[in-house]
Each structure stands twice: as C-alpha cells, then as structure tokens.
C-alpha positions as CSV (number, residue, x, y, z in Angstrom):
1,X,39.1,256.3,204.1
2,X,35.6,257.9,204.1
3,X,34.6,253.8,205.4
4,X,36.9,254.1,207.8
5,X,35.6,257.1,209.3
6,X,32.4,255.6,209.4
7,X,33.2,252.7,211.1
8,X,35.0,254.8,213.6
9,X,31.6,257.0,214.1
10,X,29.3,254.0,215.0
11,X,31.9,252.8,217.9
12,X,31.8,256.1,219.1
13,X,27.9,256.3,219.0
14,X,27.9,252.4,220.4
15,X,30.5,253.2,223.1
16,X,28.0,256.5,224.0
17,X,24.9,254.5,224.1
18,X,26.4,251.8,226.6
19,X,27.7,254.1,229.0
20,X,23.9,255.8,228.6
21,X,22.4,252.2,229.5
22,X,24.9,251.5,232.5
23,X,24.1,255.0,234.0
24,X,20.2,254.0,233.4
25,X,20.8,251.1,235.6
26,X,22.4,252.3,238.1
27,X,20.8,255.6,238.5
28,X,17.1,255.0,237.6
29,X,16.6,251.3,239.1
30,X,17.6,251.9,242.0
31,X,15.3,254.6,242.5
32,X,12.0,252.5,241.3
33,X,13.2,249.5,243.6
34,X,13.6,252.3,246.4
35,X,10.0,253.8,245.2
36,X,9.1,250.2,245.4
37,X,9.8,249.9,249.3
38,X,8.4,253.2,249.7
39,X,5.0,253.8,248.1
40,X,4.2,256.9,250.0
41,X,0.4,256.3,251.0
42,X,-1.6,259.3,251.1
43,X,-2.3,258.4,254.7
44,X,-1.8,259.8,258.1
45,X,-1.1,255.6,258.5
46,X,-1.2,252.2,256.5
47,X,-0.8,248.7,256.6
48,X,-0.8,245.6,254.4
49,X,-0.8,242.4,255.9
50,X,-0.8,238.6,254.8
51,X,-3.9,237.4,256.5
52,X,-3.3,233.9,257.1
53,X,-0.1,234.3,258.4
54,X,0.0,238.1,259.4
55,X,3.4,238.7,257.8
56,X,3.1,242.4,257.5
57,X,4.3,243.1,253.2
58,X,4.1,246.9,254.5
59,X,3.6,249.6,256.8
60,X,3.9,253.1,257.4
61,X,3.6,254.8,260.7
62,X,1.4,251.8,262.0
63,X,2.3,252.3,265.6
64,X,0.9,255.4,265.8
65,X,-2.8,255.7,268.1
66,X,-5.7,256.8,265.7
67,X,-9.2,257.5,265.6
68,X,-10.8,254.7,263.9
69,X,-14.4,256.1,263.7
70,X,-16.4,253.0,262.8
71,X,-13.9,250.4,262.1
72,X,-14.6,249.7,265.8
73,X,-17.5,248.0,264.5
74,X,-15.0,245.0,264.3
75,X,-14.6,244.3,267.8
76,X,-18.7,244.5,268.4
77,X,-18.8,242.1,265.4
78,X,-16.6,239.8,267.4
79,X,-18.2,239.8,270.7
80,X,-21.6,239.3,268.4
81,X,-20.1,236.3,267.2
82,X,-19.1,235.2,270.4
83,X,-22.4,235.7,272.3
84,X,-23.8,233.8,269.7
85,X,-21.3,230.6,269.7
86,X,-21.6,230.7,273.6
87,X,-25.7,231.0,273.5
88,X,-26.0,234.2,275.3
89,X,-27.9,236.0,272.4
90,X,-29.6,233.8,269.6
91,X,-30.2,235.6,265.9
92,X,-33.3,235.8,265.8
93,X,-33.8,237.0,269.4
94,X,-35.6,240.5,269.6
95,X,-34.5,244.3,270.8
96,X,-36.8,246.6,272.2
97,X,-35.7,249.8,271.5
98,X,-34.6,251.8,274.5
99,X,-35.1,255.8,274.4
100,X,-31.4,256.0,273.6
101,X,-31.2,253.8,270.5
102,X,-34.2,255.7,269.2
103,X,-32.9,259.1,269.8
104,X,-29.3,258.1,267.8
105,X,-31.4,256.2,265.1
106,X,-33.1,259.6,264.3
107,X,-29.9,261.6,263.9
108,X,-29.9,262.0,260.3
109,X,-26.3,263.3,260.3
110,X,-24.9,259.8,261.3
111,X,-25.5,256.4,259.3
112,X,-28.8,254.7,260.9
113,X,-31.7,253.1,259.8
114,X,-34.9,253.6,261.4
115,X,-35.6,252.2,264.9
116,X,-39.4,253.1,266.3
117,X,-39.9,252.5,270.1
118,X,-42.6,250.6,269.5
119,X,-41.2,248.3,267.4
120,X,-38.8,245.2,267.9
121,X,-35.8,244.2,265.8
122,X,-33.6,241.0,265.5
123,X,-30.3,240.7,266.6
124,X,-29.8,239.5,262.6
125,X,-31.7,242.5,261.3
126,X,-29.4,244.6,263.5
127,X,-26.5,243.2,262.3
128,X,-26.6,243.4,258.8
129,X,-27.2,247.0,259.0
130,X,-24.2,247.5,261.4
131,X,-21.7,245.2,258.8
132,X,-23.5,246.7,255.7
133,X,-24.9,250.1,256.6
134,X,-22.8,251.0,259.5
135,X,-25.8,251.8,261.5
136,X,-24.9,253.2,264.8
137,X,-28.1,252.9,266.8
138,X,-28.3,249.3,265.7
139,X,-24.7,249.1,267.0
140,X,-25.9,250.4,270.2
141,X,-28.7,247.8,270.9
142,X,-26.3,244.9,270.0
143,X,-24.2,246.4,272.7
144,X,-27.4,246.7,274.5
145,X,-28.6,243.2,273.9
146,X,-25.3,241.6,275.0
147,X,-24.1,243.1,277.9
148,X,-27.1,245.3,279.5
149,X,-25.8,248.5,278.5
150,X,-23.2,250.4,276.7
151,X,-21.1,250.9,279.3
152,X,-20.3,247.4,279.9
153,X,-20.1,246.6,276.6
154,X,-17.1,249.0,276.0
155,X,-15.6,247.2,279.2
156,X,-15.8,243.7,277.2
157,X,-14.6,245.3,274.5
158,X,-11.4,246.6,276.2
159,X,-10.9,243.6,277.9
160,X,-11.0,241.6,274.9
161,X,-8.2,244.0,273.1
162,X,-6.2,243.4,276.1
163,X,-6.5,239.3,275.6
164,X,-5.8,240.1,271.7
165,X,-2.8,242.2,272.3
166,X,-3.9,245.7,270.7
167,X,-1.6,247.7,272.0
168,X,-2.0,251.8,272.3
169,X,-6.0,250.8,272.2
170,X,-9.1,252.7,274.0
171,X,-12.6,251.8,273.2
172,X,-15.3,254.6,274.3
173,X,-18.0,253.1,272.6
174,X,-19.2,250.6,270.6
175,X,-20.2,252.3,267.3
176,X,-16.5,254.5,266.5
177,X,-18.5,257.8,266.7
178,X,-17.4,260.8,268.6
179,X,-18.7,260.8,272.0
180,X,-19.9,264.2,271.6
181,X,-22.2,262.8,268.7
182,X,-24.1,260.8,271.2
183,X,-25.8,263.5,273.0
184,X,-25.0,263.5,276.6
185,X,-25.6,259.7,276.4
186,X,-22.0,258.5,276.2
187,X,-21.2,255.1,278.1
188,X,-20.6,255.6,281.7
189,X,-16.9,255.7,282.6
190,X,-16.5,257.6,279.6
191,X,-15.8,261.0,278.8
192,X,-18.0,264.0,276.7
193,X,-15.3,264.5,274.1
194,X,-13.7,260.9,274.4
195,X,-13.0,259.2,270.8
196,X,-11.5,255.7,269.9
197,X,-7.9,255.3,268.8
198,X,-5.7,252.2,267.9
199,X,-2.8,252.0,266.3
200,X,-3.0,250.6,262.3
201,X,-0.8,247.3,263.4
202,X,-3.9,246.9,266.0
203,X,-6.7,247.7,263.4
204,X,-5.0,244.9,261.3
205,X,-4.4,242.4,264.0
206,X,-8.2,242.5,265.3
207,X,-8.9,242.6,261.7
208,X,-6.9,239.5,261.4
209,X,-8.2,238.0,264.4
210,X,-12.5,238.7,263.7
211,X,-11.3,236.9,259.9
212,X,-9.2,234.0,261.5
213,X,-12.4,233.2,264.4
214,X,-15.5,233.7,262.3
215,X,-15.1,234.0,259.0
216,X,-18.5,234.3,258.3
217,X,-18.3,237.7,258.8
218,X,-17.9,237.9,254.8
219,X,-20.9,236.7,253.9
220,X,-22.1,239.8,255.5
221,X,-19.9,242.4,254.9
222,X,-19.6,241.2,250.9
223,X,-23.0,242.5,250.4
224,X,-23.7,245.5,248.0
225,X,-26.4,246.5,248.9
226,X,-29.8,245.3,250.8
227,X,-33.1,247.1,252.0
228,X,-33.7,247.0,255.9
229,X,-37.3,246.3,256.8
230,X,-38.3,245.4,253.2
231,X,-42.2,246.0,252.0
232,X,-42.6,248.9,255.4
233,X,-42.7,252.5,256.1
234,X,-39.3,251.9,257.5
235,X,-37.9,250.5,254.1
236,X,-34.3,251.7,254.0
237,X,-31.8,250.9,251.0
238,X,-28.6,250.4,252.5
239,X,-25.7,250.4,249.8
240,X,-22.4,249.0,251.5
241,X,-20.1,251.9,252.6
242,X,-17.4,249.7,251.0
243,X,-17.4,250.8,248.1
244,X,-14.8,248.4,246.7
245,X,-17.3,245.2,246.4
246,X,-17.8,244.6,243.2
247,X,-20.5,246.6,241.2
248,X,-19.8,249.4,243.4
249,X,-18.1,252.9,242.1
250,X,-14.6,252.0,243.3
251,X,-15.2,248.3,242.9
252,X,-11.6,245.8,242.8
253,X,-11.3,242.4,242.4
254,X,-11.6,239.8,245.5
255,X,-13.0,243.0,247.7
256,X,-15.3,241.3,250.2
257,X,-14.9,243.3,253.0
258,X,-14.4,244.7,255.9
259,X,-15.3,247.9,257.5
260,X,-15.5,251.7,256.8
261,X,-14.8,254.4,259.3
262,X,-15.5,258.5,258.8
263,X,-15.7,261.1,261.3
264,X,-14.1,264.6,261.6
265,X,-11.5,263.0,264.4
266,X,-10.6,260.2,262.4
267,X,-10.9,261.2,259.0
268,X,-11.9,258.7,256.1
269,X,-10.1,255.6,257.3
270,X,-11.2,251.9,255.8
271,X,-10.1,248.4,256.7
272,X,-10.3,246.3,253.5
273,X,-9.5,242.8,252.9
274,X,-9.3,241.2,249.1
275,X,-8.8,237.6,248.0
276,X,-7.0,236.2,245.1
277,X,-6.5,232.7,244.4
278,X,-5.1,231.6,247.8
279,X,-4.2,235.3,249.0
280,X,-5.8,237.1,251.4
281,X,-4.9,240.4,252.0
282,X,-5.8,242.8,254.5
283,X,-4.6,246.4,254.1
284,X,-5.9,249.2,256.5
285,X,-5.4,253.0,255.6
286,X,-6.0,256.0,258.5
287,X,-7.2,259.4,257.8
288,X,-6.7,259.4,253.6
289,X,-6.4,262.5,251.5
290,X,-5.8,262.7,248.0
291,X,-2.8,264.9,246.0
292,X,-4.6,267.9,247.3
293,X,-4.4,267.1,251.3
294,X,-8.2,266.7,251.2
295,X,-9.8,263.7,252.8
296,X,-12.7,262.0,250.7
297,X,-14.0,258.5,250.6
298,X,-12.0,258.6,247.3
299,X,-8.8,258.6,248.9
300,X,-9.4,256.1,251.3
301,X,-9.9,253.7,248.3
302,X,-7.3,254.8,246.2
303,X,-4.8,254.6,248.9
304,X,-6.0,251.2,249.5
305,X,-5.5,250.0,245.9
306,X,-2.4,251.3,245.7
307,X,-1.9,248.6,248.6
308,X,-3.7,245.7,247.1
309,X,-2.0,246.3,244.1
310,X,1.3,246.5,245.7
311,X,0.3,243.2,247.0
312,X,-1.0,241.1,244.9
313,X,1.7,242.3,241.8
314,X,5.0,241.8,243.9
315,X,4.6,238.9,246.4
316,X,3.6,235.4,245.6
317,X,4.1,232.7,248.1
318,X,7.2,230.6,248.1
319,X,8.8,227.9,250.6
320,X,11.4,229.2,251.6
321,X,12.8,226.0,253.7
322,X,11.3,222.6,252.7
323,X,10.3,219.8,254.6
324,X,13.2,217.4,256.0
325,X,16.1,220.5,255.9
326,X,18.9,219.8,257.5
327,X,21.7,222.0,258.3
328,X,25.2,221.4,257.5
329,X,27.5,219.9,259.5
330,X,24.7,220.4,262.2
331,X,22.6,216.7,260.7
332,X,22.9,215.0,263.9
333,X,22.9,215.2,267.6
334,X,25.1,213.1,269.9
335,X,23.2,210.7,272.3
336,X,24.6,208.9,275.0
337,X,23.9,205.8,276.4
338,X,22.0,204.7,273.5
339,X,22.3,202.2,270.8
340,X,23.4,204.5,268.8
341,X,25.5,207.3,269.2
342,X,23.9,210.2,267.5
343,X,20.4,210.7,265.8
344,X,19.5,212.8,262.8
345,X,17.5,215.8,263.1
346,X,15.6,217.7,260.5
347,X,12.8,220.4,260.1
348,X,9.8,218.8,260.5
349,X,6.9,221.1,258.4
350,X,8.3,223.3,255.3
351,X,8.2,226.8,256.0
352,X,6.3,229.1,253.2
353,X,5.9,232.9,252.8
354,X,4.4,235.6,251.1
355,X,7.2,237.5,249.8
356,X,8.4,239.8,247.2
357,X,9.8,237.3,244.2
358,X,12.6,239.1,243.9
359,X,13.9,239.2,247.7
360,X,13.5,235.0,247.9
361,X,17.4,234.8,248.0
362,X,17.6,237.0,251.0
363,X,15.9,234.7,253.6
364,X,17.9,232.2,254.9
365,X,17.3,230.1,257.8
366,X,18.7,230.2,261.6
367,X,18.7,226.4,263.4
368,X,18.1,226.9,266.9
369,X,18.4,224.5,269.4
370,X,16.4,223.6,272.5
371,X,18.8,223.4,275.3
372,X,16.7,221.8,277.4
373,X,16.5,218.6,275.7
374,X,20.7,218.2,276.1
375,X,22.6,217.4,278.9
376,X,26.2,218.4,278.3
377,X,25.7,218.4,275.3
378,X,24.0,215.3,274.2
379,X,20.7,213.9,274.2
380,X,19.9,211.0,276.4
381,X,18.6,207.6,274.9
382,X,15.8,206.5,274.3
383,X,15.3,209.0,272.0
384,X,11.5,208.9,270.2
385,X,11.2,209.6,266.2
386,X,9.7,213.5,265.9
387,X,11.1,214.3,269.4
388,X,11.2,218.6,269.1
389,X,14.6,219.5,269.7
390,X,14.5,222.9,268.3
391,X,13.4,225.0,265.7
392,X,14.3,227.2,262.1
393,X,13.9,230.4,262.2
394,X,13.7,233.0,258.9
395,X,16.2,235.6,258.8
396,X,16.0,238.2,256.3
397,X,19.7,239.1,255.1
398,X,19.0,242.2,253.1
399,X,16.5,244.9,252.6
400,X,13.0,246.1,255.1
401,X,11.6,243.2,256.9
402,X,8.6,244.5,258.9
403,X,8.1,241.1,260.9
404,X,4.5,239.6,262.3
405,X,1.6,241.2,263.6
406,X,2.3,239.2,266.9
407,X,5.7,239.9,266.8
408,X,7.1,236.5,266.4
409,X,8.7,235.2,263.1
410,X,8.6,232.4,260.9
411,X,9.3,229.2,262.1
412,X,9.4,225.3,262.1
413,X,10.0,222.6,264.4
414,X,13.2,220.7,264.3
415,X,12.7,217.0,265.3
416,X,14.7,214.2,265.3
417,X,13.5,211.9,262.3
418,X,14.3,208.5,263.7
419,X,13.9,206.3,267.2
420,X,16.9,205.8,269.3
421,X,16.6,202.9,271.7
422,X,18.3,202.7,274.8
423,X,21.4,199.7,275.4
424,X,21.0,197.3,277.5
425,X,23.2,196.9,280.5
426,X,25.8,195.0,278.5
427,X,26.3,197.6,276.2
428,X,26.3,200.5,278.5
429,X,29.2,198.0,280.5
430,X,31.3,197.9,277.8
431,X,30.3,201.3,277.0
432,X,32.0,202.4,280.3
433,X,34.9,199.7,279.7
434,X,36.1,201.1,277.0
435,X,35.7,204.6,278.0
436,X,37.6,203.5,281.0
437,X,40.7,202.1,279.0
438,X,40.2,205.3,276.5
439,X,40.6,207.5,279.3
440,X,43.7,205.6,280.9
441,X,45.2,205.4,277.8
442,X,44.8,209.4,276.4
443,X,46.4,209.6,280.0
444,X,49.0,207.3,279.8
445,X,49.9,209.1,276.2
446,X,50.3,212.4,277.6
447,X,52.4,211.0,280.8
448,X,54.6,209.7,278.5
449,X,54.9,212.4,275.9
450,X,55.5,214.8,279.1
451,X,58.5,213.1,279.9
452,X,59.9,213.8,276.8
C-alpha cells in the first residue's frame, strides 16, 4: 500500500512538472522571441543593415530627420573620392589656409588640428584628420579645395543626396557642426542656427553607398590612432573617435569604421560598420543615452553592439531559391509558331540572404512574369536560350520584414533555359492545316451535339 502511494505521488509530481514546462513554453518563449524582434535601442533612432545587399536585419524609427553632427563627414568623403577619380584635386595637392579655416582650426571646443595661415597642407594630410580626427577646419578646406568655397560645396553635397535618394536630407555644411559654431561664417544660402538632419535609413544608405564606391575609405577610417604633422610644433595625436577599432576602450571585433558624430543638436550619434567572415554590417545609432536617459559616447557604442551582436548571432546567409528553380505547374511557356510548342523557364542566378536562421521557412518565392515578352499568351518563336521573361521575387510569409534600403526586394531573373527555333514554312502550313480541320471539327461537334 505505502508503494502504492508512492508511485501515485511521483505521477502527481510528474504530471505538475509537465504542465510547469508547457506553460514555460508558451509563456516565456514567446516573450524572448518577441524581445528578440524588439531590442529596444537606447536611441532616439537605429538601424542595422546588410551592407552588400542593404537588406535592412533592423530598424527603429529610421524615417525620422536627425541631426547627424559629423557623420556628414561621409558625403564630403565621397565627393573627395570623386574629385580625386575624376582628377579635379590630386592627394598630394596643397591648401592654403583661408582666414576662415584658421579661425575654426583654433576653436579648441570643436575637434581640429592645427592649421597656421602660413602654412600649406595636403589634401591627404587633410583627410586623414577629417576620417580619423574628425577635424572640422580640415573639413572646411577640402570643401574649399574642391568646389571654391563652402557654399558650393554644400550645393554638391545636396545634389548628390538627391541622385542617391536620401530622402528627408538637408546639408548646411560640410563638417556636421552647428552653424552657430561657425562664427558668422556659415555657407552662404544657409542659415545662423541651421543644423544637418537625415533620416537613419539615409545615414545607412550613403553609408552603404561611400562603402560600395570606394572602399578604400577603410584603410583610413580603421586607423587608431596617428600624429598629424609628425616631428613639428603642430604635432597633434589624433586617437580615432571610433572607439570600437580594436585596441581602443570599447574595441569589437571586425570594427573598421565609419564615422562619429556629437553635438548638443544631435546628441552622440555613430555610424559603425563591422566585418566578419563574409558579413558586413553596418548599423547606425542617433542621439544614444544609456539606462539613465543621459547621452555619452558610451551609449552610442553600447547601443551599437547591442546591434552587431544582434547581427552577427542571429542571421547567417542562406539561399533561399537556388539556381535553375522552377515553379510548379508554371515550367514552361507556350510558343507559337515554333518548332516546338513550349520552352522551359527557370531562375537564372540563386537568390541568397542574410536572414535570421530560424525564419528561413518563411520566405518563399513569388514568379512574376514579364508581359511584354507574350502575345496572347504565348511567346513567339525563335525563342533564344537565357531570354528574360520574368523574374522571382522573395516574399516573407510570417513575422517583421523591413525590406531594402532602396526599397526594392530580392530578386532573380527568370529565363528561358533552352533555344527555340522558328518552323519553316512547311511546318507553320501544316501548322495552320491542322488548326484549320481542329477548328471545323470542335465546330462540327458542337453543331451536332446542339441538335440533340
């Protein structure tokens, strides 16, 4: 009996401990997965973003315009690039200092290094301590050097978001600092108080954009820490305001840039991109503050490694539809007047994405085809192997999918995978014969079947 009893105590403790674990599952999971979708940056706005493809992996309140402070420094890194490509500036081409640039340079509240007005500096010593220093007077005479002055710099600079596609965008100046920092000197066209804003989809997709066009930019911007004007009066240690590079306080792994931005407007705001294997990441974070509410350069990194590691745990990149798909029941298209009466068709180049591992089952692909190529229907011989006649697009069934930074989606061509040839005139005669007697004949069918 007292066996019995026992027995009948552990089922009741089993039975307790399973409805325990069932209410675990499908109280607490759900929660982490929804924690998982939602990782609550400490961030007036953030993005992470796939950098070859620009699949954005996450984003919170990304459309909204915000000061960027010096993260503009991307778009003047970009039109330095581009004077230098098109041979309108050279590197090692010199700056005389202009009573402007001199006047910033000595600002001790801002970042700078040096500049005397009887000195001349190199478009390459320049740039290093704009990518590594974020030196604003530096800044200035690269916007200088370029377009004349800074006025029509910032013109080239909003024209050039416009050809990008940055929407909600205003560029003031060149350097990201508050016009009211530049004392009475702000680019003409431009107002005292006037600040730069962008959205943090637009900070990522120029970021995206500077990485994709000159890439070089990293050698630069991975840099620790260098001394401007080496062995001079002037000798100025400039440690990286990114303070993610490795050896730095805040250092990560595969940190190698991009750009730093802090003023009052914008608060402590950082574009950073990391690389890992194959994976480049690039995550941007506006106006951190830590648990407290308080903005500090600390926040802006935390917040970003909470992105990176958000990242780089979850997704991994998987092919979602692989080369030579085909659809069912939607292999072929019909062709007329050819030797054959239908061709296959098949996606042409697989299609791979950076995804979370766990939501692979919820893509699925959409065939769509290009009308244009049909008549009635059918395709008209001769038909050429790897003709486009459409593409696959990626659907996501369930959960968040936050898209592209250009607004498009995934996608692959559909082509047809073999050659058609066109009959000759016989054929196409008995072709039309026999259509001919099928026609008379369906006809003759339902004359007779009417009479009846």
């Amino acid at each position: 009996m007292e066996v019995f009893i026992q027995v009948k105590n552990v089922l009741k403790m089993t039975m307790l401990l399973t409805v325990m674990a069932v209410f675990l599952t499908t109280i607490i999971i759900p929660q982490q997965a929804k924690a998982e979708n939602s990782l609550n940056i400490m961030a007036d706005a953030a993005i992470l973003v796939d950098a070859e493809t620009g699949k954005i992996l996450y984003e919170q309140n990304s459309e909204a315009p915000l000061g960027i402070a010096s993260m503009t420094k991307m778009m003047t890194e970009y039109l330095l690039f581009e004077a230098i490509e098109e041979g309108r500036i050279t590197w090692d081409q010199e700056y005389k200092v202009t009573d402007y640039t001199y006047k910033i340079s000595q600002d001790l509240r801002l970042s700078n290094v040096p500049l005397r007005k009887d000195e001349s500096y190199t478009i390459q010593e320049l740039y290093e301590a704009m990518a590594i220093y974020s030196a604003n007077a530096a800044t200035i005479g690269i916007a200088e050097t370029i377009a004349g002055t800074e006025g029509e710099f910032v013109r080239l600079m909003n024209e050039k978001a416009a050809e990008f596609g940055l929407k909600d965008t205003k560029f003031v100046n060149s350097t990201g600092l508050s016009n009211k920092d530049l004392m009475g000197m702000q680019p003409e066209g431009t107002g005292p108080t006037d600040e730069n804003v962008m959205p943090a989809r637009s900070v990522a997709l120029l970021a995206k954009t500077l990485l994709d066009t000159y890439p070089e930019v990293l050698e630069t911007t991975k840099i620790p820490q260098k001394v401007f004007r080496e062995g001079t009066d002037d000798a100025t240690n400039m440690e990286n305001w990114n303070s993610m590079l490795p050896g730095l306080i805040y250092e990560y792994e595969g940190v190698d840039g991009l750009k730093t931005g802090t003023t009052d407007f914008a608060g402590h705001s950082f574009t950073g991109t990391a690389k890992r294997g194959d994976t480049r990441l690039i995550a941007v974070v506006m106006k951190a503050v830590d648990s407290e509410g308080v903005g500090s350069y600390k926040a802006r990194f935390d917040a970003t490694r909470a992105l990176f590691d958000f990242g780089f745990g979850q997704f991994t990149t998987e092919e979602i539809v692989p080369a030579g798909y085909q659809f069912e029941g939607k292999e072929t298209l019909p062709v007329t007047k050819g030797k054959e009466d239908k061709v296959n068709i098949a996606v042409k180049e697989p299609i791979k994405m950076l995804i979370r591992t766990v939501d692979k089952d919820s893509y699925k692909p959409e065939l769509v085809i290009d009308e244009s190529v049909l008549a009635d229907g059918e395709m008209e011989a001769g038909v050429d192997k790897d003709k486009v006649v459409g593409t696959v697009k990626v659907a996501k069934t369930e959960g968040t999918d936050y898209g592209y930074l250009d607004g498009k989606n995934a996608g692959a061509e559909v082509v047809t995978t073999e050659k058609v040839e066109r009959a000759n005139w016989f054929s196409l005669s008995m072709q039309a014969v026999g259509s001919f007697f099928s026609t008379m004949w369906v006809g003759a069918v339902d004359f007779v079947t009417g009479l009846f």
